[in-house]
Phi, psi and omega in degrees: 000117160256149195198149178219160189209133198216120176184227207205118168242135170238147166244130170263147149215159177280025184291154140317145168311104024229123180354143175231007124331309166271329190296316168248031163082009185096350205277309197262135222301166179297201173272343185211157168344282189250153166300132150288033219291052174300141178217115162241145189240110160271141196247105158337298172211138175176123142332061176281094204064012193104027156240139169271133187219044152271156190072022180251179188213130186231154182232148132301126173218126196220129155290081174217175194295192170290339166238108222288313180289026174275351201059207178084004161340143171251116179214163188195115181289131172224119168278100175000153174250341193281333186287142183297165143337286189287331170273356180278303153310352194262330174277359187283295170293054260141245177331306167305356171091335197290344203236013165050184236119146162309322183277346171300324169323316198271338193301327177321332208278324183296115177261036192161110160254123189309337191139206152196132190232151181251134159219211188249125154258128160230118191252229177147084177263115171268094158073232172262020152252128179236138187215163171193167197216110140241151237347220167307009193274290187252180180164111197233140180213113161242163192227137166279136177290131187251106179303162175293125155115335160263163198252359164268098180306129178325133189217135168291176177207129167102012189267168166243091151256152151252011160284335192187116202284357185225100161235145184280087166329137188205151177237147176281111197283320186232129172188127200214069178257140183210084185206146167072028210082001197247069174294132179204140136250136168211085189283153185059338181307228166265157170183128192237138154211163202209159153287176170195134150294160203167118172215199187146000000 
């Protein structure tokens, strides 16, 4: 299966600001026992075996321990609602890790995949605000940080993410989940976004 994929990812978790989970690559624990995780991915443009999946958006919600590279993941996929079957199975393998990738990177780490579920996404990048909303579940609004006096928002550089070895700090202005068993707001918490490429 070949397949490529080019669009724009944002994430919330419940570290204090600003996670130190991603700041080091997974090595050092979160700010509490467990992580807390939104990962949303819109895919711009992107291909999966001969299928066109642009303008769908799929999210992650992940459960893990504090130091994510104990493994033992909790995840659980939500899938655009607007995507066929076939482009809904084609992101499923992708995301789920199954279609090798960055996130295949990630599977040693999963101990429970939670399911996969299709709802209505609504994603949205403003500027330096990014937000989305599905169905009744989620609702997310995060702004990339600009220090006062500057015209760039902070950005890490030099990580093992697998959206982006370069993400953008951001704080969550708005945030509300309630999927897969897991309930959280953590409005002021951590939140990083980036595009991100992919292929495979």
């Amino acid at each position: 299966m070949a397949w490529k994929l080019d669009g724009t990812y944002f994430e919330n978790c419940n570290c204090d600001w600003v996670c130190p989970c991603s700041v080091t690559s997974f090595a050092a624990p979160g700010t509490y026992d467990r992580c807390q995780v939104v990962l949303n991915y819109h895919v711009n443009s992107g291909e999966i075996d001969g299928v066109d999946v642009s303008g769908l958006t799929v999210a992650l919600v992940c459960d893990t321990p504090g130091k994510m590279l104990d493994g033992g993941w909790r995840v659980g996929l939500i899938i655009d609602a607007k995507a066929s079957e076939e482009q809904a199975g084609k992101l499923g393998q992708v995301f789920g890790g199954a279609a090798g990738g960055p996130i295949a990177s990630l599977a040693p780490l999963i101990g429970e995949l939670l399911g996969m579920e299709r709802a209505p996404i609504d994603y949205a990048d403003e500027g330096s605000r990014h937000r989305v909303r599905i169905g009744d579940q989620i609702d997310i609004e995060v702004e990339d940080y600009t220090p006062e006096g500057q015209t760039e928002p902070t950005r890490l550089s030099g990580i093992n993410h697998p959206s982006n070895s370069t993400i953008t700090i951001a704080r969550p202005t708005r945030s509300s989940v309630k999927a897969f068993g897991m309930e959280f707001q953590t409005a002021g918490k951590s939140a990083f976004s980036a595009p991100f490429s992919w292929s495979a």
